[in-house]
Each structure stands twice: as structure tokens, then as C-alpha cells.
N, C-alpha and C positions, 0 to 999 in steps of 0.2 A: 686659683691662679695668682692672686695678689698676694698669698702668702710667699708660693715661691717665688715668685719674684724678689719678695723683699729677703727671703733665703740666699737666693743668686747674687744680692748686691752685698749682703754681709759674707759671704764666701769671698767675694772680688776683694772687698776691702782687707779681711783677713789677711789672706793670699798675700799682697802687695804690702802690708802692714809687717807681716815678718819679713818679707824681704828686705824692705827700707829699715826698720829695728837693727837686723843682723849687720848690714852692711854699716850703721851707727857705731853699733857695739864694738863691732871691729875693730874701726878706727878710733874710737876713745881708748881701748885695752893697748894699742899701738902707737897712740899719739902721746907726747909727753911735754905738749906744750899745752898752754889755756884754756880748757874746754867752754867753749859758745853756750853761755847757759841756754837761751833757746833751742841749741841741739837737744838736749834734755828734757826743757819742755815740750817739745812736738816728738821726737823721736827715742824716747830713753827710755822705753817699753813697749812690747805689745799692745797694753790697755790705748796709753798716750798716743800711739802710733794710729791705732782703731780711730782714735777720737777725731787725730787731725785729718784722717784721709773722708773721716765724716764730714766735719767741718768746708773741708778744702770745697765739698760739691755740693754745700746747700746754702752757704753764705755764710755761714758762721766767723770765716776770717779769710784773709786774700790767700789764695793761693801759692802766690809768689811769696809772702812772705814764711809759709812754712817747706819753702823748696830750698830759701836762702841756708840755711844751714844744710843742708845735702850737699848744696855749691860745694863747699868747703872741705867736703868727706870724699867728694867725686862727683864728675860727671857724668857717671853711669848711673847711680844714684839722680842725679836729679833729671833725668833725662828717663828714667823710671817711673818716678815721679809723674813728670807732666805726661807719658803716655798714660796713666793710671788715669788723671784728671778728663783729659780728652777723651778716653775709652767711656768712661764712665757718665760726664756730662752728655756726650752726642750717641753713644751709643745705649747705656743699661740706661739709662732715665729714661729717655728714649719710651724704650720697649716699657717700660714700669709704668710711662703716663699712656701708651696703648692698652694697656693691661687693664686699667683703673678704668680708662674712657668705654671699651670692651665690657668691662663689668657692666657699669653707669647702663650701657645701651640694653646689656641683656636684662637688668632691673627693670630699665622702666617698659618693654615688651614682657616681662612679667607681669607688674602694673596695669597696663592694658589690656592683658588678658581678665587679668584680675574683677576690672572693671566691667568688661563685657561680661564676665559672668555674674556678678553684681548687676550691672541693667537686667539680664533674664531672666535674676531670682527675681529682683522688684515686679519683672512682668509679670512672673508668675502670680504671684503675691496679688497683682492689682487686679487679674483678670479673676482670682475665687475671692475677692472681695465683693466684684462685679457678680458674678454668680450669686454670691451667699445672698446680698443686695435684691437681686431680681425674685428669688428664691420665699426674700423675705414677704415681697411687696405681692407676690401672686398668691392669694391667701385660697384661691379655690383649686390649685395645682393644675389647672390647664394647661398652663404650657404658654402663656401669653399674657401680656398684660392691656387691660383696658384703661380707660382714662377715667372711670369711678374710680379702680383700684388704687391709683396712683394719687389723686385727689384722698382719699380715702390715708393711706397709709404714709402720706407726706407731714402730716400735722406731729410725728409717735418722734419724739424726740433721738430714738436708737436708731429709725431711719434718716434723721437728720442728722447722726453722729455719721454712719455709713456714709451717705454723701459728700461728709465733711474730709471723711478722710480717704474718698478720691476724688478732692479739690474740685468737688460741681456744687454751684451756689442755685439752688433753684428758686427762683422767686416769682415766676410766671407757672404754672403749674401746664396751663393749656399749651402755652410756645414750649416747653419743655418736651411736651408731649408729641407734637409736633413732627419737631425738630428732628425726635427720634423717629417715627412713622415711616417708613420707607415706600409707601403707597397709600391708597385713598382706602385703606379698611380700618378701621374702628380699635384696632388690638396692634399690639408692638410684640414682636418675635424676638426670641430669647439673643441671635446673632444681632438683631437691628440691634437691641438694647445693649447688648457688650458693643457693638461699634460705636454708636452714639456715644456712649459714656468715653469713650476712649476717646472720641473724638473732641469733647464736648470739656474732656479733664484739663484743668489748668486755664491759665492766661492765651489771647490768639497771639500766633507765631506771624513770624515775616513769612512765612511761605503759607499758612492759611490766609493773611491779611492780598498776597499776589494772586493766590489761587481765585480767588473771591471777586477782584479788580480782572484777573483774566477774563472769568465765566460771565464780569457784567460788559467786557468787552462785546464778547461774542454774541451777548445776548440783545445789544444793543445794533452789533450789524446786522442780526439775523432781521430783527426788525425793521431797521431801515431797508433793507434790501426787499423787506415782504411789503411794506410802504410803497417803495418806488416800482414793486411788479404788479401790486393791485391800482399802483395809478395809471399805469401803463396803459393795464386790462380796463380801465374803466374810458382810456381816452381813446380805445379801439373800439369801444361800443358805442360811444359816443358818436364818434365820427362815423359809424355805420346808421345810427339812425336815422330817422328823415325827420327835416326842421320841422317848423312849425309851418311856415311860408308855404313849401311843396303840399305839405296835408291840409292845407286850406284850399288851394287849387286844384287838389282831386277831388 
């Protein structure tokens, strides 16, 4: 699209370039007084005529001053002229800088495809690392890991390469263990241990640092509320018992 474009504007300029030339020529073959050396420069060829109507629309030189010798040839001529300049500033640039902008948009929706597909491969990539990782570390092939094994196979330096390069720093072996655990049994399951690592890869995020500040919210109402319904219960039984006072006197 951007080429034709820029085809369609060297066509206009053409186009209008022999027109303005011929109409020059014309009058120089007919006139037999002084010829305007500027006429010649701007307009005393196809090539020159090309250049100036190039120039006229990108800044190259004033406008008016390569119209002033058309003045002179005719006003149809220069009244040509400035419709060429106006057609081509508000209208074909115009459409040339949608053109470019157009491109630009569809590149960078290229780009981001590009990139999501780039994140997927890394995913892929990070989770049979994870695999290869787990694979490594369960040396009896059950299917699970215990925390001897883990203990066991954290000191082997290719497990500490493995770690290293999906960004977990293990330095606690047992909170490590932990952390992954997904219940009170003794063995870590091959999903617990791909999600842990996933979750566990990298620096904590603002949205784990919220999540963390939510759940200690919640965890702190649920207690207060279980506080104030066990004092509740205990000021109902209280107050049903019998004093001291009355059980002396029976």
C-alpha cells in the first residue's frame, strides 16, 4: 500500500509537470522578449518541472515563489499550479500519512501477536523444564516427591543449575517443601510441584503482594468475629449459671 501510494503521487506530479512544462514551452517558442531566467529554472523541462512540483509540497522552497513565473506565461497556468499544490497537500498526503499510520497499526498487531506467541513458547519451554526438574529429583519414579528426596538432590549442583534457571532460589529446603505441599501428606504431586514452581518463579508481583494483604484481611475478620461469638457464648453461660451466693444457700 505504501508503495502505491507513493506511485499515485509520482503519477500526479508527472501528470501536472507536463502540463505546466508544455504550457512554458509554449510561450518561450512565442515570446520574443526576455525570458525570466527562473522560468527555466523551475519550469524548462519535465526533469525541473518534476523537481519543483516536488519541492512546492515538502518544503523544499515557497510555493509562490515557483508559481511567480507561470504569473507571467498565464493565469491558467498558475491557477493550475496552485490547484496541483492544494490537491496534493490536503488531499494525496493526506491519504499517504493514512497509509503509513495504517501500516504502523497493522505492524505493531503483528508484533503482538508475535509476542503472545513468544510468551507460549517460553511457557512451554518453562513448564518441560519443570518437568525435566521434577523428573530429575524423583529418583525412585513413583510419581511424587518426598522431602528426603528433595533434601537429597538439592546439594547436585545440575539441580541447582535447573533451579537457577527457572528463577527459584531455594535456601530453606523444608519451607520450600512446604510451600509446595498442597495438604498435610508427607509427598508433593507432580501438578502441586509444576504450580508451586510457577508460582514460586521470579520476584513477588503487586498482585501476589494484594492477594496476601487480602487473605490476611479475611483472616483476621474471620477471627475476630469467631472472638466476639465465643465471648458471646461464654457470657450466656455465664449468666445462666448459679453464683456462688444462691449455692451456699441451698
Amino acid at each position: 500500500e505504501v508503495m502505491w501510494a507513493g506511485v499515485f503521487l509520482l503519477l500526479i506530479m508527472y501528470v501536472f509537470s507536463l502540463a505546466l512544462t508544455q504550457g512554458v514551452v509554449g510561450h518561450l517558442a512565442s515570446s520574443n522578449s526576455d525570458v525570466n531566467p527562473a522560468m527555466i529554472r523551475y519550469w524548462g523541462g519535465i526533469g525541473s518541472a518534476m523537481s519543483t512540483c516536488f519541492m512546492a509540497v515538502t518544503g523544499g522552497i515557497s510555493w509562490e515563489v515557483a508559481s511567480d513565473p507561470l504569473f507571467e506565461v498565464s493565469q491558467i497556468w498558475w491557477w493550475l499550479f496552485v490547484t496541483y499544490v492544494g490537491f496534493t497537500v490536503f488531499a494525496v498526503l493526506n491519504v499517504m500519512t493514512g497509509v503509513f499510520c495504517q501500516s504502523a497499526i497493522q505492524s505493531a498487531q503483528h508484533d503482538t501477536e508475535l509476542l503472545l506467541q513468544n510468551m507460549l513458547a517460553e511457557r512451554d519451554d518453562h513448564l518441560k523444564r519443570i518437568k525435566d526438574l521434577f523428573s530429575r529429583l524423583d529418583k525412585d519414579g513413583s510419581g511424587s516427591l518426598t522431602l528426603s528426596e528433595l533434601e537429597d538432590h538439592l546439594g547436585d549442583p545440575a539441580v541447582q543449575a535447573y533451579f537457577a534457571s527457572l528463577e527459584l532460589s531455594i535456601t530453606d529446603v523444608w519451607s520450600f517443601f512446604k510451600l509446595l505441599e498442597t495438604d498435610e501428606e508427607s509427598e508433593i504431586s507432580p501438578d502441586a510441584f509444576f504450580e508451586g514452581c510457577q508460582r514460586l518463579k521470579g520476584f513477588a508481583r503487586s498482585l501476589d503482594l494484594a492477594k496476601l494483604m487480602h487473605q490476611t484481611q479475611l483472616m483476621a475478620k474471620k477471627q475476630v468475629d469467631f472472638m466476639n461469638q465465643t465471648s458471646q457464648t461464654l457470657d450466656k453461660i455465664t449468666s445462666k449459671m448459679p453464683n456462688d451466693k444462691e449455692s451456699g444457700e441451698r
